[in-house]
C-alpha positions in Angstrom: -4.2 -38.6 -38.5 -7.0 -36.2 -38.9 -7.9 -36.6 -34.7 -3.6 -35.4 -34.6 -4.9 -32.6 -37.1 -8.2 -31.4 -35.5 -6.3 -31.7 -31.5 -3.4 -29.2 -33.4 -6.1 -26.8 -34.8 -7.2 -27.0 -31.2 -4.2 -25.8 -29.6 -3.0 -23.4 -32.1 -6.1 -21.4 -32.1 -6.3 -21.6 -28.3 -2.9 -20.2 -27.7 -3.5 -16.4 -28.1 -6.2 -17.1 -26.0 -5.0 -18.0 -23.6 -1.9 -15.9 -24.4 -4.2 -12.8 -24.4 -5.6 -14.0 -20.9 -2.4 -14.4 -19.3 -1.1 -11.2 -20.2 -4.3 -9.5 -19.1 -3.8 -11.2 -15.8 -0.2 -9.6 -15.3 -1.6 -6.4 -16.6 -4.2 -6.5 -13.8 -2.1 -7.6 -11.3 0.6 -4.1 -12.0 -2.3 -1.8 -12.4 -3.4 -3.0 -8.8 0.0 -3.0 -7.4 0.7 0.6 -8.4 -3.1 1.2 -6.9 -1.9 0.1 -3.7 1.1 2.5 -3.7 -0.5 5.3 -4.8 -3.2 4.9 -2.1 -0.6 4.2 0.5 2.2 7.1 -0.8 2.1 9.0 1.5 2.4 6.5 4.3 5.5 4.9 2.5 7.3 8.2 2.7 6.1 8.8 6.4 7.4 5.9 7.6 11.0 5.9 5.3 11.4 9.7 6.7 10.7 8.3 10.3 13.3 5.5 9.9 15.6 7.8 8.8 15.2 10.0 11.9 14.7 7.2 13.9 17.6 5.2 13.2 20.2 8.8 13.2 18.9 9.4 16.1 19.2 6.1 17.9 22.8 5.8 16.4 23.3 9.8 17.5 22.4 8.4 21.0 24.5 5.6 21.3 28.0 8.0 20.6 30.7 7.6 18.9 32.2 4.1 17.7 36.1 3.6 17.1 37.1 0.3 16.0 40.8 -1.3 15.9 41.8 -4.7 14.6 44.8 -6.8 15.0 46.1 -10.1 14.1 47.6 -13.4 14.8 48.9 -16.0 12.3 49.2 -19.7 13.5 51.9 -21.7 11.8 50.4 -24.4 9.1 53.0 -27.2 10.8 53.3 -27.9 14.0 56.8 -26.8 14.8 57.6 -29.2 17.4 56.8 -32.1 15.7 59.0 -30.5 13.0 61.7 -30.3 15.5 61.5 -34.1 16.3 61.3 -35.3 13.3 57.4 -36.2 13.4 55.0 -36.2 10.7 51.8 -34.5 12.1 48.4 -36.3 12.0 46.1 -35.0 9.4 43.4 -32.2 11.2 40.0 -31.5 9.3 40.0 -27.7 9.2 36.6 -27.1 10.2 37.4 -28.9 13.6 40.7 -27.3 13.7 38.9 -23.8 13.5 36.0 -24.5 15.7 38.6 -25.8 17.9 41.0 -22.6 17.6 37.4 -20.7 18.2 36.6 -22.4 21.3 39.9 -21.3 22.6 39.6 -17.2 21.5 36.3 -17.4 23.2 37.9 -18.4 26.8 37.3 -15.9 29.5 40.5 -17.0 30.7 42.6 -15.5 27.5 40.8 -12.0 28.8 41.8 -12.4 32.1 45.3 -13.7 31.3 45.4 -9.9 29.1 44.5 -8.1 31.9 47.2 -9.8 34.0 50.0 -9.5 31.7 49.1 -5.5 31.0 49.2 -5.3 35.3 46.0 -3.5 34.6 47.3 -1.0 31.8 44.6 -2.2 29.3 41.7 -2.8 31.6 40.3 -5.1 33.4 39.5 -8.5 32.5 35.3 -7.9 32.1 36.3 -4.9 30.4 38.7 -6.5 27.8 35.5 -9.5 26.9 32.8 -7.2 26.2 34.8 -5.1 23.9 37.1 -7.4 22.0 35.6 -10.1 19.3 37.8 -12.9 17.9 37.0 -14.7 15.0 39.3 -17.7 13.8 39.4 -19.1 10.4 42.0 -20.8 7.9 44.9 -20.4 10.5 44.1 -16.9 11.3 43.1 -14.9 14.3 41.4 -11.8 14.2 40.8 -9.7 16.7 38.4 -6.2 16.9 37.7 -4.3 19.8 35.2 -1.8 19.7 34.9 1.3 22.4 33.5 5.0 22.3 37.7 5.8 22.4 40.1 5.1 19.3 43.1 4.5 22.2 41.6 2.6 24.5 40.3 0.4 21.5 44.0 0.2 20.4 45.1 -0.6 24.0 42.0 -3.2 24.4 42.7 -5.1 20.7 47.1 -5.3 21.2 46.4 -6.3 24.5 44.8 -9.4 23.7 46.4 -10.5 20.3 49.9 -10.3 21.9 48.7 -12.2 25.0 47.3 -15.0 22.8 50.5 -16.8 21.8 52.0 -17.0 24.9 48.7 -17.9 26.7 48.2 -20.8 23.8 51.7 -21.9 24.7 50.8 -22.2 28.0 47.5 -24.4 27.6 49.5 -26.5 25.4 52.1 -26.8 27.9 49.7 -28.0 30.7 49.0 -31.0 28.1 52.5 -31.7 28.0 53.0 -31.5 31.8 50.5 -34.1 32.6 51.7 -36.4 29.5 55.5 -36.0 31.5 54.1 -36.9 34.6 52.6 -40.0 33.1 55.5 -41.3 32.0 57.5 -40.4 35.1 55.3 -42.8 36.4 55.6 -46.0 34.4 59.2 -45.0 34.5 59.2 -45.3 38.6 57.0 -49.2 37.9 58.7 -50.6 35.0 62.2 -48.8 35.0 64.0 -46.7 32.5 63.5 -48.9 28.8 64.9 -47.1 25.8 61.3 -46.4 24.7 60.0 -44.6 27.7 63.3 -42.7 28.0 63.1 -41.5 24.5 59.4 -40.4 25.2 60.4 -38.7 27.9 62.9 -37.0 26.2 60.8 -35.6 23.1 57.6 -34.2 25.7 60.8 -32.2 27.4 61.6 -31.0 24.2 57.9 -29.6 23.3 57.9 -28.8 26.9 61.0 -26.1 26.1 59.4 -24.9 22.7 56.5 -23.8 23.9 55.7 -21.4 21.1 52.0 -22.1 21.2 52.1 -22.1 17.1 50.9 -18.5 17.0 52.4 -15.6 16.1 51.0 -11.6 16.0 51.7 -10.1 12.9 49.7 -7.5 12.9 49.2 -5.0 16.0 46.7 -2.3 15.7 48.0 1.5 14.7 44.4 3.3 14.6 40.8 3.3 15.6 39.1 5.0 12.7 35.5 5.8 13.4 32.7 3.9 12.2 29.7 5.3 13.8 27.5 7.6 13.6 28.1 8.0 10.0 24.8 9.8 8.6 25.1 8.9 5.2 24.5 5.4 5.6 22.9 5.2 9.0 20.5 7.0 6.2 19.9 4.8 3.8 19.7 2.0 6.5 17.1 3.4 8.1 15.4 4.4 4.9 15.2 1.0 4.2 13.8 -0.3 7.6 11.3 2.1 7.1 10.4 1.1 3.7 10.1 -2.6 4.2 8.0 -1.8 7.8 5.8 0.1 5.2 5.5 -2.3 2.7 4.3 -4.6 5.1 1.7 -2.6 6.8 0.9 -2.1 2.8 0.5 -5.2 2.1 -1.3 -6.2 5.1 -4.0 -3.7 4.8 -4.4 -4.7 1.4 -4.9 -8.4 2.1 -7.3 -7.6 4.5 -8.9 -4.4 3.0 -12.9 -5.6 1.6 -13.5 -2.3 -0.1 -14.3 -1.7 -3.4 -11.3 -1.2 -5.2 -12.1 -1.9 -9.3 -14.2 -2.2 -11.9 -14.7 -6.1 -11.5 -15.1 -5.6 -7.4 -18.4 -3.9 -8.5 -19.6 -6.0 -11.5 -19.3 -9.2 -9.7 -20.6 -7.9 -6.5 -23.6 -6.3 -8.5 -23.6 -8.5 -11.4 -23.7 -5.6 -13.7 -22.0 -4.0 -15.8 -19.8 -0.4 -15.0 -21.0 2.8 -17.6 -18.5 4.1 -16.3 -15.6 5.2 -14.3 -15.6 8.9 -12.9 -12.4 10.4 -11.3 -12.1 12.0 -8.3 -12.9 15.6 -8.9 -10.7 18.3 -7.9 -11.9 20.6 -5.3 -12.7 23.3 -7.4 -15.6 21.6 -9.5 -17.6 19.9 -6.6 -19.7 22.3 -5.2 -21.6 22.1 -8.8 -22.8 20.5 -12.2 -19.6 20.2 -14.3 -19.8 23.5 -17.3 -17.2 24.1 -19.9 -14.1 24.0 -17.1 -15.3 20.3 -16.5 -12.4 18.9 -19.1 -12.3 15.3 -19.2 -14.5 14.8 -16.6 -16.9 16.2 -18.6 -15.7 13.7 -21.3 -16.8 10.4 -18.6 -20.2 12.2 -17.8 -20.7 12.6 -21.4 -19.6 8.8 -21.8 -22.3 7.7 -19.4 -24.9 9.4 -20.9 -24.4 7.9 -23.9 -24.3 4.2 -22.3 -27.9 4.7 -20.8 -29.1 6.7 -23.7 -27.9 3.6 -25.9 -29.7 1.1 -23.9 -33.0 2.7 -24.0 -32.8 3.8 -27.9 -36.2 3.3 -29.5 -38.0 2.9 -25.9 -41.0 4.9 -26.1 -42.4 7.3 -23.8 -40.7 8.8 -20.3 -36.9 7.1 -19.1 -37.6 6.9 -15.3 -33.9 6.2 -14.3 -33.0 5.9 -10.3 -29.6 6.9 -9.1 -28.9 5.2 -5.5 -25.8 3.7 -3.8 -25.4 1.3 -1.0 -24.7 3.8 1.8 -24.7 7.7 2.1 -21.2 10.1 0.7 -20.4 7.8 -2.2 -21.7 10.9 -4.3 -25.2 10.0 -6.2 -26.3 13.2 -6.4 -23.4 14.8 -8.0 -23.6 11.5 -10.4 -27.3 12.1 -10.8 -26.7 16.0 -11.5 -24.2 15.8 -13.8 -26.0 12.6 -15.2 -28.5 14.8 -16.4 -26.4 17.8 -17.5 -24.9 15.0 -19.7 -28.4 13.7 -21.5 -29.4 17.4 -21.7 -26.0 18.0 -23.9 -27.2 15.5 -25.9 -30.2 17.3 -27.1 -32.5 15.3 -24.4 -35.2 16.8 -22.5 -34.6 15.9 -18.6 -36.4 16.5 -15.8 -34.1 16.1 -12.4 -36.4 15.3 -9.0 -34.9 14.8 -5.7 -36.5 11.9 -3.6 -34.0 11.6 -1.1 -36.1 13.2 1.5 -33.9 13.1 4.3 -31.1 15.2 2.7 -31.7 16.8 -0.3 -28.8 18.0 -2.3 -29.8 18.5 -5.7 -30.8 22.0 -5.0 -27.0 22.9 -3.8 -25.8 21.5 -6.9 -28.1 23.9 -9.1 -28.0 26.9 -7.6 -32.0 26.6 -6.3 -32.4 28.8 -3.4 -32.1 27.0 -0.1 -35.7 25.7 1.3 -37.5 26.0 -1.8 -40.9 24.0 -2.1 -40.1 20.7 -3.8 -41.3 16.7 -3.4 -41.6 17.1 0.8 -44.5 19.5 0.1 -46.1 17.8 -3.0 -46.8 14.8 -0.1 -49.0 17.0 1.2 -50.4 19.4 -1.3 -51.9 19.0 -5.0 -50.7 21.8 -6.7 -49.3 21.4 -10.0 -45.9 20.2 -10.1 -44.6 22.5 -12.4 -45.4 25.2 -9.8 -42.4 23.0 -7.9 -40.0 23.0 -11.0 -37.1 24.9 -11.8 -35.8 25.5 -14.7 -32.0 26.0 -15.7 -31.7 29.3 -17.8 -28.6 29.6 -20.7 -28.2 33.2 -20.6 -26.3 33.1 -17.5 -29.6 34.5 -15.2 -29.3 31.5 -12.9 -32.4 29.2 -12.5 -35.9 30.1 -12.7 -39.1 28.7 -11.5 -41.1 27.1 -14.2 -43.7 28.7 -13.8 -42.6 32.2 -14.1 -41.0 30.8 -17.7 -43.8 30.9 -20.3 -41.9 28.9 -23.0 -42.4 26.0 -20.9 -40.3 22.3 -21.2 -38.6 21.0 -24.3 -38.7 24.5 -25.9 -35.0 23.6 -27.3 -33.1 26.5 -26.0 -32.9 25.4 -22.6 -29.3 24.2 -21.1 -27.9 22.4 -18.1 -24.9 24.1 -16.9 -24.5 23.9 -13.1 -24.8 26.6 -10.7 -25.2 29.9 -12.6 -24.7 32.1 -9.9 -21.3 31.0 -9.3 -20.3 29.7 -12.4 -21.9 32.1 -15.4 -19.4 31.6 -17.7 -20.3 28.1 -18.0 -23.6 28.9 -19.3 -22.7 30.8 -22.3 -20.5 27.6 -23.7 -23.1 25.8 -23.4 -25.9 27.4 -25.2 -24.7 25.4 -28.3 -26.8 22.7 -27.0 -30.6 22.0 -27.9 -31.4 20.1 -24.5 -33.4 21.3 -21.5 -33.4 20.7 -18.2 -36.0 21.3 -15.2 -35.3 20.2 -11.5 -37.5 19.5 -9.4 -36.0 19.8 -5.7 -36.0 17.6 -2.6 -38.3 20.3 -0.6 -37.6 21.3 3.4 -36.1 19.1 5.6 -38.3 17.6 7.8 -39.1 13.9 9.5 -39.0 11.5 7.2 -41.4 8.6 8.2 -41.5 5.9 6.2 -45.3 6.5 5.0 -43.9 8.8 3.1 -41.5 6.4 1.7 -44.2 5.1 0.9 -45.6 7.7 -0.9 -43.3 8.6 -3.6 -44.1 6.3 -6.3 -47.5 7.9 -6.5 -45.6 11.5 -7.4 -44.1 9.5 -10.5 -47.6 9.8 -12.3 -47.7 13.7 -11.2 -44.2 14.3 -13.3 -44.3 15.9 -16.6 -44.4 13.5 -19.7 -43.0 15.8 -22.1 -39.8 15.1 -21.2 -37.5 12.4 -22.5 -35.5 11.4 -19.2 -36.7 11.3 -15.5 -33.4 11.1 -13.0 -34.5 10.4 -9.7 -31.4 11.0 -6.7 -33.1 8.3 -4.4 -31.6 7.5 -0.7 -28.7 5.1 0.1 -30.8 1.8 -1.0 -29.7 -0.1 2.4 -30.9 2.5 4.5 -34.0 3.4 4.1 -37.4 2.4 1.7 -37.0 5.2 -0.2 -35.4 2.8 -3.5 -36.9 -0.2 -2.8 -40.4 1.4 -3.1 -39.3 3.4 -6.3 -38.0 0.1 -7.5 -41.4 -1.1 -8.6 -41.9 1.8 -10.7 -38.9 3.0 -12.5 -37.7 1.8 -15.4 -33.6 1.2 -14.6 -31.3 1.8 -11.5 -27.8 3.3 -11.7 -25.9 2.5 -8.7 -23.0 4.5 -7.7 -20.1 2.7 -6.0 -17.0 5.2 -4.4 -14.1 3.2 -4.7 -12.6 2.6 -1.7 -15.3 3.7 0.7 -18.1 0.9 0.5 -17.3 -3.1 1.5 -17.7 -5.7 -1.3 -20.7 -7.3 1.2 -22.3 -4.5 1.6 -22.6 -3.6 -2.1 -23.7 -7.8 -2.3 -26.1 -7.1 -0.2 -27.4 -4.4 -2.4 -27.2 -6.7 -5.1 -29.4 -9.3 -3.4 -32.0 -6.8 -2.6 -32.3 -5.4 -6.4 -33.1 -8.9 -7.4 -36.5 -8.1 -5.8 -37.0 -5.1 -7.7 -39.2 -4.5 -10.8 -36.7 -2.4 -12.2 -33.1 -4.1 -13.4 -29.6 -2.6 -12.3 -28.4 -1.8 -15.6 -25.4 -0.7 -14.5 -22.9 1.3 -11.8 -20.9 4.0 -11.4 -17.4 3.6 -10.0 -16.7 7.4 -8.3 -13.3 8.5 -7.3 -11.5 6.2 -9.5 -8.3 6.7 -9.7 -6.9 7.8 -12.8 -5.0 5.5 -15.1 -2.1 6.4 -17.3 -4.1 5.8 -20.2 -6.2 9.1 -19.3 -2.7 11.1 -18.9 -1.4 9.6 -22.3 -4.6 11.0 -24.2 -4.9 14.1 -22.4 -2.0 15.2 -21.4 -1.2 15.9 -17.8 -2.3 19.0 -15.8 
């Protein structure tokens, strides 16, 4: 009893488990189904609008259809052996049709039309490519279909009244040969009352000769059933679609990209801080301000992720933003990464390592060209003669060392670009951060000694500052990450979703187990936005 007791504890308290699971699973499996369609809209309407047009115009092409039907009844009994007094055999209907079938598919019946009409209602070839018979349950149906609503009258009345006298007459060339049979054993054994009565009853079918069949219905019109646009339309529309869901589907079976959260985790083993959407047009060009919105709101959120895991670490946060391969937007992750931990009263210091395109000046405004890490490689000056510094009154950046209140005076903002967006400066003041870039430098020849190099220029960076984000090169490119690696405390990778393959960011993943410093986490970019987002914030 108490094994029965402990196995029903078991099962109760794993059923909203496994409840929760399965439901989580469905949920999953609709979110990624609508995914696909939204990815693949507008090729879904391309192709339903082109098999509308194509399958109009194809019917457009083919001219116009006019279809008339007649109809022949054949008689349930068999009338001559009604006449003589003779109960028919029993005949399984399905033979009985296929055999009536076989018959309405004769070429002779056509040319047996054409004969009777003397050439009135076309020729014999004619008459067999445009007339269709189907019989079933003691009923003949015949359709012809032309470009003409008369000649498809002509074509259709032609045939259905030549059928029951043609039936007759294949019936009658049975009877003919079962005459002359018994002509014969009449001629060797004589006339016996038995073969004298046979011979009488054959005559008799012989002058019936009705075939069974009679037309009951000729054809009066020829209405047209093509092109009719309305649903040549939807017919069309719905070729299209299902073409489209198939190309849909394919491409998504064999489609390797990233494509959701749990593509990156299990690819990175890490977790996702979080999930950034795919900016509009308007706001990339810069560090998010007070027109960010709610993207402003998942920034914000991943700042607070890293600044949770380091709480109570003491000393400088060295944090290195890479990705597996170049446009899958690290530096605008690492700009307004910073921006974020600056709104949160952190002082931040942004440097930009990637030395073969540097991007973090673009992002703040810094004056194309300006001195940066390329020229600390080769020169000892003071770094802060390198930095500059973000102003909040709206003056645009500054160097550093033109500023004499110097880092983490408290009244220095992040706000992006202040040149070309001033306004965003002024609703930011309210924050007690600060932030100091130090940009990438001119563009020259990047050897790999000077990969080499940059962990070195980690000791030259200011330590009054509370976070160091580092915009590194695409890590399976280039050194440039893998040497940082050893010196750094933490790596944020940034994913794009739908850009990079699931082995390349594996790939990335194998490498970083190498590394000094741990992956703490990624950044799904250009995610797209989930209903929950519209249901909290309303929809633009």
């Amino acid at each position: 009893m108490a094994s029965t007791a402990r196995l029903r504890d078991l099962v109760v308290s794993a059923t909203p488990t496994a409840y929760s699971a399965r439901t989580s699973l469905q949920t999953n499996g609709i979110e990624e189904l609508k995914s696909a369609l939204r990815r693949s809209a507008f090729l879904i309407v391309g192709l339903v609008l082109l098999g509308i047009v194509a399958y109009d115009g194809i019917r457009i092409a083919a001219g116009p259809e006019h279809v008339a039907s007649a109809r022949v009844l054949l008689t349930n009994g068999d009338l001559s052996s009604t006449g003589l007094g003779i109960s028919p055999a029993y005949q399984d209907p399905a033979r009985q049709d296929q055999a009536e079938q076989n018959l309405v598919d004769s070429p002779e019946l056509y040319s047996y039309a054409a004969a009777r009409a003397r050439g009135r209602s076309g020729t014999a070839g004619e008459l067999a490519s445009s007339v269709v018979a189907t019989a079933s349950n003691n009923v003949v149906d015949f359709t012809a279909k032309t470009s003409d609503a008369d000649r498809s009258m002509r074509f259709v009345n032609a045939v259905a009244s030549a059928y029951p006298s043609w039936r007759g007459r294949v019936t009658g060339r049975a009877i003919d040969a079962a005459i002359a049979q018994v002509r014969d054993q009449i001629g060797r054994f004589g006339k016996t009352p038995q073969l004298q009565s046979r011979l009488q009853q054959l005559q008799l079918l012989k002058n019936l000769g009705t075939g069974n069949a009679l037309l009951v219905e000729r054809a009066t019109g020829a209405p047209k059933t093509a092109p009719k646009p309305v649903t040549d339309s939807i017919i069309g529309a719905a070729i299209g679609l299902v073409i489209a869901l198939l190309i849909v589907g394919g491409r998504e079976l064999f489609d390797t990209t990233v494509r959701s959260e749990k593509d990156v985790e299990d690819a990175l083993d890490a977790p996702v801080l979080a999930s950034i959407e795919s900016l509009p047009r308007q706001l990339r060009d810069g560090v998010l301000g007070s027109d960010g919105g709610r993207f402003n709101d998942e920034y914000g959120l991943l700042a607070a992720n890293i600044a949770h895991i380091f709480d109570g670490h003491e000393g400088v946060v060295q944090i290195a933003v890479t990705s597996a391969l170049p446009g899958e937007g690290k530096t605008t992750t690492a700009s307004n990464l910073a921006a974020a931990l600056a709104r949160r009263d952190a002082n931040v210091l942004l440097a930009d390592f990637d030395l073969r395109r540097p991007s973090v000046s673009q992002f703040m405004g810094i004056p194309r060209g300006a001195a940066g890490v390329s020229e600390m490689l080769v020169d000892s000056t003071d770094v802060r003669s390198f930095l500059w510094k973000i102003s909040s009154n709206g003056e645009g950046p500054s160097r550093l060392s033109q500023n004499a209140e110097g880092l983490g005076n408290g009244r220095s903002v992040v706000v992006g670009p202040v040149p070309r967006r001033p306004q965003a400066t002024q609703a930011a003041a309210k924050g007690e951060g600060s932030l100091v870039v130090l940009p990438g430098g001119r563009v020259g020849r990047a050897e790999t000694s000077r990969f080499v190099r940059l962990p070195a220029l980690l000791d030259r960076l200011p330590t009054e500052v509370d976070f160091v984000v580092i915009d590194t090169p695409p890590a399976l490119l280039v050194s440039g990450m893998a040497e940082l690696a050893q010196n750094v405390d933490a790596v944020v990778v940034v994913v794009r979703h739908g850009v990079v393959h699931v082995r390349r960011l594996r790939a990335l993943g194998r490498q970083a187990r190498s590394w000094r410093a741990r992956v703490i986490g990624a950044v799904l970019n250009d995610s797209p936005a989930e209903e929950s987002y519209f249901n909290y914030y309303g929809r633009p």
